[in-house]
C-alpha positions in Angstrom: 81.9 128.0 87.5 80.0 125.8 84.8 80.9 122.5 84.9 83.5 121.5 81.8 82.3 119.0 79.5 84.9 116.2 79.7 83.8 114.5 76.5 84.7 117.3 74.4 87.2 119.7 76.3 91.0 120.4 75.9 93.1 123.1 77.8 96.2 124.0 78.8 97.7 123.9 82.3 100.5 124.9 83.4 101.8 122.0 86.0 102.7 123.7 89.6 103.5 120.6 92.1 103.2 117.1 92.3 100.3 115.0 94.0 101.6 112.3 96.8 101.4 109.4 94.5 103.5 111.3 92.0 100.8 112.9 90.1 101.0 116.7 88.3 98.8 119.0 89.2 97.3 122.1 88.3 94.6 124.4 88.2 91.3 125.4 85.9 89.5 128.4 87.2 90.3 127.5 91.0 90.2 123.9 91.0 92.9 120.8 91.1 93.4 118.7 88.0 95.3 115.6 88.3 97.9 114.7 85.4 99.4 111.4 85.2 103.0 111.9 83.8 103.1 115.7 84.0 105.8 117.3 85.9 106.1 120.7 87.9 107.3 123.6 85.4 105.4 121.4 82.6 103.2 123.5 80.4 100.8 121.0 78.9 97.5 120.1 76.6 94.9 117.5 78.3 91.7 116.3 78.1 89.4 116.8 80.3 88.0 112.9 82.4 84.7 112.4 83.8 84.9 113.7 87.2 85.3 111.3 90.4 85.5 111.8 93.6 84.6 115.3 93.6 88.5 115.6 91.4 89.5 116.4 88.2 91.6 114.6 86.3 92.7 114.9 82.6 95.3 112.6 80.3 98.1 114.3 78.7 97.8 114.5 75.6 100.9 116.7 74.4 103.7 118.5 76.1 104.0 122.0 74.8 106.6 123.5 77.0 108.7 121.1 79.0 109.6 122.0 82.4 113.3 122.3 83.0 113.8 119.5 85.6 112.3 116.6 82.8 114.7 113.9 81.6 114.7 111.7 79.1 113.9 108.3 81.4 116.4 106.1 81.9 113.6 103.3 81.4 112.7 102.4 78.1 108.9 101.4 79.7 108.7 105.0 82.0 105.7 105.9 80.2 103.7 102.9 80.4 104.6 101.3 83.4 103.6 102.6 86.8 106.3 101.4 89.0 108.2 104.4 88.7 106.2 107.9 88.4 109.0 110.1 88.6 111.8 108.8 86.2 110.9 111.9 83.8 112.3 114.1 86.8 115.7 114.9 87.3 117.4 113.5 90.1 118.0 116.8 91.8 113.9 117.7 90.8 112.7 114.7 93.0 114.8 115.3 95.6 113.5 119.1 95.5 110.3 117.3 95.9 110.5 114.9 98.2 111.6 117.6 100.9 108.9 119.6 100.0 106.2 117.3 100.4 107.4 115.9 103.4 107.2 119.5 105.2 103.9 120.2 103.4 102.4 117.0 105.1 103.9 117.7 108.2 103.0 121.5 108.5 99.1 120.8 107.1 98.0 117.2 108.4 100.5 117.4 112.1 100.3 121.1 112.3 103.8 120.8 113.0 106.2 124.0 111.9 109.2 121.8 112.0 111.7 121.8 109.3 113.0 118.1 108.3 116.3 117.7 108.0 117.9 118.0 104.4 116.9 114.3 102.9 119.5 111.8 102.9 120.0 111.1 99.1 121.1 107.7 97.3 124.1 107.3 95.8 122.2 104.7 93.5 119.3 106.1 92.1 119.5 103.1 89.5 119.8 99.1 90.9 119.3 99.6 94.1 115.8 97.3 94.7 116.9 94.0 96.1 113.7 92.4 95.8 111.0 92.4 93.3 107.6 90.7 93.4 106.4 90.4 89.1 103.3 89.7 88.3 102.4 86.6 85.4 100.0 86.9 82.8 99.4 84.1 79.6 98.0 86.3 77.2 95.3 84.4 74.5 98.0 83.5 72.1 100.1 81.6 74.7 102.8 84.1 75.2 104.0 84.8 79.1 103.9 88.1 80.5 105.5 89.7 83.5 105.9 92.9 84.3 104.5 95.6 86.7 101.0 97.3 85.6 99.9 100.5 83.9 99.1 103.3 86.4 95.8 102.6 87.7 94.9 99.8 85.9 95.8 96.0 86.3 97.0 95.8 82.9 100.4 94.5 82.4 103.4 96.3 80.9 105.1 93.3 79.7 109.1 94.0 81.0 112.4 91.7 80.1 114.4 94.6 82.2 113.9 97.3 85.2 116.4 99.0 85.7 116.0 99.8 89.2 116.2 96.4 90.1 119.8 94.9 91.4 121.3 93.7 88.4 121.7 90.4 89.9 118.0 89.7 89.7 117.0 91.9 87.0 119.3 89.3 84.7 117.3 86.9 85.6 113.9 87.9 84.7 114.2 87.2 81.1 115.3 83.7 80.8 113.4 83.0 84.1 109.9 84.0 81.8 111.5 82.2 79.0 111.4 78.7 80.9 107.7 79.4 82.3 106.6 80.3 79.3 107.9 76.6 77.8 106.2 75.1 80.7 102.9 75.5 79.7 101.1 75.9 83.1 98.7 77.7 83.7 98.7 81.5 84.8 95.7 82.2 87.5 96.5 86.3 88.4 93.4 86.7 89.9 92.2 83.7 91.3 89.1 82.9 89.1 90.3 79.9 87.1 91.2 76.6 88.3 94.7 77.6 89.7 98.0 78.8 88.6 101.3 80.7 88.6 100.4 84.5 89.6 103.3 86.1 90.5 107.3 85.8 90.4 109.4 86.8 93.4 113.0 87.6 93.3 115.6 88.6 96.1 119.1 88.9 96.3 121.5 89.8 99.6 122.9 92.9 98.3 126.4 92.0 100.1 126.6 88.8 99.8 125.2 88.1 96.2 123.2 86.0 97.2 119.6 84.9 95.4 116.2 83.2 96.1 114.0 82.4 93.3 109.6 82.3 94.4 106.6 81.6 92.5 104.0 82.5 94.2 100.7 80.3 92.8 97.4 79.4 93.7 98.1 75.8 93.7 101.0 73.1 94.0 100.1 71.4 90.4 102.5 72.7 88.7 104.1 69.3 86.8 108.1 69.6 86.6 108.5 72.8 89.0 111.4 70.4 91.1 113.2 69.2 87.7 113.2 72.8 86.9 113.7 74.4 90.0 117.2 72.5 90.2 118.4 73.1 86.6 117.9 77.0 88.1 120.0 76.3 90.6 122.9 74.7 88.2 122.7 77.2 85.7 123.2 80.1 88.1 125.5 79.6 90.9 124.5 82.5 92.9 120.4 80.9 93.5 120.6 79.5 96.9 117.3 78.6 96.8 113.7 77.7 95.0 110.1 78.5 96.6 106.8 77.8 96.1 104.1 80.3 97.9 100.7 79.2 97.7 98.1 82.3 97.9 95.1 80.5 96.7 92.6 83.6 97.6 91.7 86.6 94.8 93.3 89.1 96.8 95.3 92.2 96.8 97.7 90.7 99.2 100.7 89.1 97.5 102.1 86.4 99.7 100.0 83.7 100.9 100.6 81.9 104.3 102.3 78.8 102.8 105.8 78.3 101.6 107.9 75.4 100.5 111.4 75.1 99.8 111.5 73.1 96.0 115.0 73.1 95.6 118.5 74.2 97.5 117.0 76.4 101.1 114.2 78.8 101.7 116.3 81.5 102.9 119.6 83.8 101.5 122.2 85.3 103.8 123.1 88.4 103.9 125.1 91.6 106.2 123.5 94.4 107.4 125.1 96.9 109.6 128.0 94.6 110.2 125.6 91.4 111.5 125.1 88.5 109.9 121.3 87.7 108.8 119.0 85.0 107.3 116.3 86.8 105.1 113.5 83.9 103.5 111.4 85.0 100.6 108.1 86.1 102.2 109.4 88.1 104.9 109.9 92.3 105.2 113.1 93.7 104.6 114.2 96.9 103.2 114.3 96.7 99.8 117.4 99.6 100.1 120.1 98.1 101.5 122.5 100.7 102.1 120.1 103.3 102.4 118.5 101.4 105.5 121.7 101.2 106.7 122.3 104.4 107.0 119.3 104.7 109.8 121.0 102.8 112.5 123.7 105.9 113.2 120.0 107.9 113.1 118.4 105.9 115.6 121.3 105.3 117.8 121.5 109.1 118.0 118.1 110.0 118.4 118.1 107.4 121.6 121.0 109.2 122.9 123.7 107.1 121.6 125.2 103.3 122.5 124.6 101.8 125.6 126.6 99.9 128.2 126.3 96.4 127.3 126.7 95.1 130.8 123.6 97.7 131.9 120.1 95.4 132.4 118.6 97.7 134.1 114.5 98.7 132.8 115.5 101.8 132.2 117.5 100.4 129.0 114.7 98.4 127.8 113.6 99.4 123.7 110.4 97.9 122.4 110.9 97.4 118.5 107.4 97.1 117.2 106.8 95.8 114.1 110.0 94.1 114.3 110.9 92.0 111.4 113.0 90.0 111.1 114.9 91.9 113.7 116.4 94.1 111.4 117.2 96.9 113.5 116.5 95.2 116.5 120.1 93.5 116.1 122.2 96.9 115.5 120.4 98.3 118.2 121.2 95.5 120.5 124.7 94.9 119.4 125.0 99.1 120.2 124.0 98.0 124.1 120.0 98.3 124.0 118.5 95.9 125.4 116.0 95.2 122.8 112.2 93.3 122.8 110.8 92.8 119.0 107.0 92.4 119.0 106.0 91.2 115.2 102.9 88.8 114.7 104.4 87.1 111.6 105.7 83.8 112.8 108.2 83.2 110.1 109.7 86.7 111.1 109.5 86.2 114.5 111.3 82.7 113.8 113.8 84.3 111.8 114.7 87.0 114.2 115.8 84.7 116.6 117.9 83.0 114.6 119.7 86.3 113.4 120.1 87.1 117.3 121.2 83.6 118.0 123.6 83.6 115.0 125.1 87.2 116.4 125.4 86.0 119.9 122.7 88.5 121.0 120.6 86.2 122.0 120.6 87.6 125.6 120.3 91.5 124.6 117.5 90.5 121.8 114.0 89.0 122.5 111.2 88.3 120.7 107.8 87.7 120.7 104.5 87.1 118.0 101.9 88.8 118.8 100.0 92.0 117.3 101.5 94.8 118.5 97.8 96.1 119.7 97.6 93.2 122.1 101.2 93.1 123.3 101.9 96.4 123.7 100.3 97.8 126.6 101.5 95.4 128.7 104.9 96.3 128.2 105.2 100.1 128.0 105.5 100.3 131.8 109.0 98.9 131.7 110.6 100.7 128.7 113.1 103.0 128.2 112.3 103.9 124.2 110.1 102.8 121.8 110.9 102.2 117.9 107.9 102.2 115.7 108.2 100.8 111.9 104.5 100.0 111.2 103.0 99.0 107.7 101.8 102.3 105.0 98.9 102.9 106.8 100.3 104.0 110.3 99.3 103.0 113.8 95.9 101.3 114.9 93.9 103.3 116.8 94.8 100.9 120.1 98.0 101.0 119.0 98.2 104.8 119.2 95.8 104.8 123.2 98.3 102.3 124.3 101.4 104.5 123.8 99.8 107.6 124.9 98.8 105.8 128.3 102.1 105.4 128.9 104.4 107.3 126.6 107.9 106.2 127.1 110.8 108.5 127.6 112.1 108.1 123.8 110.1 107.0 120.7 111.2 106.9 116.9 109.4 106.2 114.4 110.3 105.0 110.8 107.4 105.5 108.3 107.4 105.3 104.2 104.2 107.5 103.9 104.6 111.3 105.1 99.9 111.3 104.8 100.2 109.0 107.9 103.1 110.1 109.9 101.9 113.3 109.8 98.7 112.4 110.7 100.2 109.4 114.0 103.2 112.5 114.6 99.8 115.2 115.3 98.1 113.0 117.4 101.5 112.0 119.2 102.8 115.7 119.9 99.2 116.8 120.7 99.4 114.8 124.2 102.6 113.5 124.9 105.5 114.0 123.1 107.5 116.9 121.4 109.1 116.5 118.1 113.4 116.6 118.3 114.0 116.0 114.1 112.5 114.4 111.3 115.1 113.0 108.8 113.7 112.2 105.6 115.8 109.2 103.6 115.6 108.2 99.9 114.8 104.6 100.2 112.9 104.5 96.8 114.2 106.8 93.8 112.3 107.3 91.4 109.6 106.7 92.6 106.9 109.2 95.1 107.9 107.0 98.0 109.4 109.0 101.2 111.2 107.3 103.9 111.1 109.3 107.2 112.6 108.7 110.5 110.9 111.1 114.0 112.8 111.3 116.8 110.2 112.4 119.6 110.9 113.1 123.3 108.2 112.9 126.5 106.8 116.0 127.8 108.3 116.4 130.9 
């Protein structure tokens, strides 16, 4: 086929799936375009973009037929902002969706003909995100922004509300960008100034109501930050706490290595699976709490249920990698497991033990920093069951040798990207393991994000 001149050319497509990232796609004369904001069943007019990467993509530029499953989005921002690609689709639509493409990725990258098992759906498609990390602009007439950017740009879609935040912190973003806004310092987003505010962080304990409050800047000068970190803390009884994170490098990464407690304590409380646990502002935790919840009874089952407490044998031993804060590390434990955490984040590490300590499973619950490359070899030996819950981009290659050198009995693994389980889940099954189930969870509605749990077993 000729190439299409993207300067001048307009078609119509008719929109058959959705990319991974959330993405319409169709087809011109055999080949993929990419849509942003088209939906499957959409017929549509676009124009044609310089090609990249050997893809097409095109901008829409009207809807002429919509497909059945669009919406009017519940967010008044949907089309601008790029935090949530799929609030034009019904509920039922990404659900449809995410089962799909879960499969897809696990019959074409694994080359695994399993069916997952029917996804686990949210009862709170809205106001379910108990954390959100916003980032600050001062635009050239003085004016604070904040808000999440424009799909595939760094441009900011200036937000008072998002409503898929907890309302408990989504209240809080307007005044909060009122009073930095009257504090005239300096806004440094991509480290190339002389220093600044670049992001605001906000978490809340979805049970307990709790709320920490964390600028993350490049710098401590921020004059007045403790005056009006404690008027934060009078005006709304429910912040426990006021950070400071300093992330003076011009990087993708949002968190820097340094916090500081500015006003009440660094960390909130909150329950999870029936423990009591200490979560501080720059460590992981689901940002679904009831939907993570939800995977213990998984997890517990695809290990072959509860132990007996009073068992220490090795054969009872679970390695948690990438453990946390000890999140499930502690429902596993508290369930009989006799349960190891490897994470190499020392604040984690140091807040895991303090959760064990605080739910007297201090004795069934260890943990350790290290990278779980380094540590894990070492261990394997002696365990019973392995529980994987690495970052997006799956396991490390030494990662991935170590387990297959000495694949324990049971291993689960929890991913949020179906591209690189598939891909960890083909290399797995290929040598060592067979796969029992794949349950996918809805951690992240609205958005293209799939949470998976695989339950594998040893080869005998």
């Amino acid at each position: 086929m000729s190439e299409p001149n993207p300067s001048a050319t307009e078609v119509e497509l008719e929109i058959q799936d959705l990319s991974h990232d959330g993405r319409g796609i169709g087809r011109l004369d055999g080949r993929v375009v990419f849509v942003d904001g088209a939906l499957p069943g959409d017929r549509v007019l676009v124009r044609l973009l310089p090609q990249r990467r050997r893809q097409l993509h095109a901008d829409l530029r009207r809807i002429l037929q919509p497909s059945p499953q669009r919406r009017r989005p519940p967010c008044i921002l949907a089309d601008h902002c790029g935090g949530c690609s799929l609030q034009p689709l019904s509920d039922e639509g990404q659900q449809q969706w995410k089962q799909r493409s879960l499969e897809q990725a696990l019959q074409r990258i694994a080359g695994l003909e399993l069916a997952a098992q029917p996804l686990l759906v949210s009862d709170r498609p809205l106001g379910y995100r108990n954390r959100a990390v916003i980032p600050l602009e001062r635009g050239e007439d003085g004016h604070l922004k904040a808000g999440y950017y424009r799909r595939g740009s760094h441009r900011i879609v200036n937000m008072n509300r998002c409503p898929v935040l907890d309302p408990r912190i989504d209240g809080l973003i307007a005044p909060l960008k009122r009073d930095l806004e009257t504090s005239d310092w300096p806004v440094d987003r991509h480290g190339v100034s002389d220093g600044g505010l670049k992001h605001l962080a906000l978490r809340v304990g979805h049970h307990t109501g709790e709320v920490l409050i964390t600028l993350i800047a490049s710098d401590q000068d921020l004059e007045g930050l403790e005056a009006m970190a404690e008027s934060w803390l009078e005006r709304w009884p429910e912040v426990v706490g006021v950070s400071l994170n300093l992330q003076p490098r011009p990087t993708n990464q949002l968190f820097g290595p340094n916090t500081y407690t500015v006003a009440g304590r660094g960390w909130l409380s909150e329950s999870f699976a029936g423990l009591k646990y200490h979560i501080a502002a720059d460590t992981f935790f689901q940002v679904h709490t009831t939907q993570a919840e939800r995977v213990v009874p998984l997890m517990l089952q695809g290990l072959g249920g509860s132990q007996d407490p009073a068992a220490s044998s090795s054969e009872s031993l679970l390695l948690d990698a990438f453990c946390g804060i000890g999140t499930f590390s502690l429902p596993l434990a508290a369930a009989g497991w006799r349960v190891h955490g490897i994470e190499q984040h020392p604040p984690a590490v140091e807040l895991a033990r303090l959760n064990a300590a605080a739910n007297n499973l201090g004795d069934r619950a260890t943990f350790e920093t290290a990278a779980v490359a380094a540590a894990l070899p070492a261990l394997l030996d002696s365990a019973e069951a392995l529980l994987l819950d690495p970052p997006r981009k799956g396991l490390e290659p030494h990662v991935m040798a170590a387990i297959l050198a000495t694949p324990p009995r049971r291993l689960l693994y929890l991913s949020c990207d179906p591209a690189t389980l598939s891909r960890d889940l083909g290399l797995l099954c290929a040598e060592a393991y067979t796969p029992r189930s794949v349950q996918p969870i809805d951690f992240f509605p609205n958005t293209s994000h799939i949470e998976a749990l695989a339950v594998l077993e040893r080869k005998a």
